[in-house]
C-alpha positions as CSV (number, residue, x, y, z in Angstrom):
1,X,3.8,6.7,-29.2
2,X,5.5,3.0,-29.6
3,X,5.2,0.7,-27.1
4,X,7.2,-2.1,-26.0
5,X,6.0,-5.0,-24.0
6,X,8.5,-7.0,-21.7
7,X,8.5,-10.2,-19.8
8,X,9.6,-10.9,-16.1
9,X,10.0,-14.5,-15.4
10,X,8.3,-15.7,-12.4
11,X,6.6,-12.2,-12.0
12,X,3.6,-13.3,-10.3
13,X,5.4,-15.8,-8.3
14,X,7.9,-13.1,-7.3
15,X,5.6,-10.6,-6.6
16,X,3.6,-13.0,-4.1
17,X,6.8,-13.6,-2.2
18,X,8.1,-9.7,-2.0
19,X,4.1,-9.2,-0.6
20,X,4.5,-12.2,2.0
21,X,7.8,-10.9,3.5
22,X,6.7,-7.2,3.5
23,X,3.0,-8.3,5.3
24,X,1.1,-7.0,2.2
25,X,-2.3,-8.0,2.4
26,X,-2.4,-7.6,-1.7
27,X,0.2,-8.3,-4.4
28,X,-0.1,-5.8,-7.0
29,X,2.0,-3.5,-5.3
30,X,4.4,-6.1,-5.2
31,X,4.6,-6.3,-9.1
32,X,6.0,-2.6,-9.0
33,X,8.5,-3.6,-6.9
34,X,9.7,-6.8,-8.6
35,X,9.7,-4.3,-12.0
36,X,11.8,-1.8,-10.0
37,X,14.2,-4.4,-9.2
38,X,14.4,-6.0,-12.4
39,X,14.8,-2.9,-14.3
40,X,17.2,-1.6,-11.4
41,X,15.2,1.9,-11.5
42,X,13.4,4.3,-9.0
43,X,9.8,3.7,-8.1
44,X,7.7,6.5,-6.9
45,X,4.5,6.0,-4.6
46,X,2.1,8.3,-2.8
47,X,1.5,5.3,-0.5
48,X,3.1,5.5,2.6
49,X,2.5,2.3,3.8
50,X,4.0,0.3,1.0
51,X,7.2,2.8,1.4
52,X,8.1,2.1,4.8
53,X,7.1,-1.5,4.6
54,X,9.6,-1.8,1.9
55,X,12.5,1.0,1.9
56,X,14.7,-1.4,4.0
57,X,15.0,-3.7,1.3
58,X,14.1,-2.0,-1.4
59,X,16.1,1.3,-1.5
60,X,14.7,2.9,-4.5
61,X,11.7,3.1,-4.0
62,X,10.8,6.8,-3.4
63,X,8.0,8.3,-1.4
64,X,6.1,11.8,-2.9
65,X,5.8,13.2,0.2
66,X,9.5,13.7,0.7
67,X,9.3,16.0,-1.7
């Protein structure tokens, strides 16, 4: 299967900010979100957490357990 790789400018500096304002402890989660944004898609998580820390302001993110 062919991949593509993609840049995000200022994704790590990005990331750090969407974790400060949504009290993340850790910014990897973070990344996903600034890639959701950035490729205006839906990003699905089994963490609970993370989706209502971040549903208000980002509202595509999706949580499995409302399935």
């Amino acid at each position: 299967m062919p991949l593509q790789t993609v840049s995000i400018e200022n994704l790590h500096l990005r990331a750090l900010d969407v974790a400060l304002r949504l009290k993340q402890s850790q910014a990897y989660d973070a990344h996903y979100l600034v890639v959701m944004q950035e490729f205006d898609c839906e990003f699905w998580t089994a963490d609970e957490r993370l989706y209502w820390a971040a549903i208000n302001e980002f509202p595509k993110i999706k949580w499995l357990g409302n399935l």
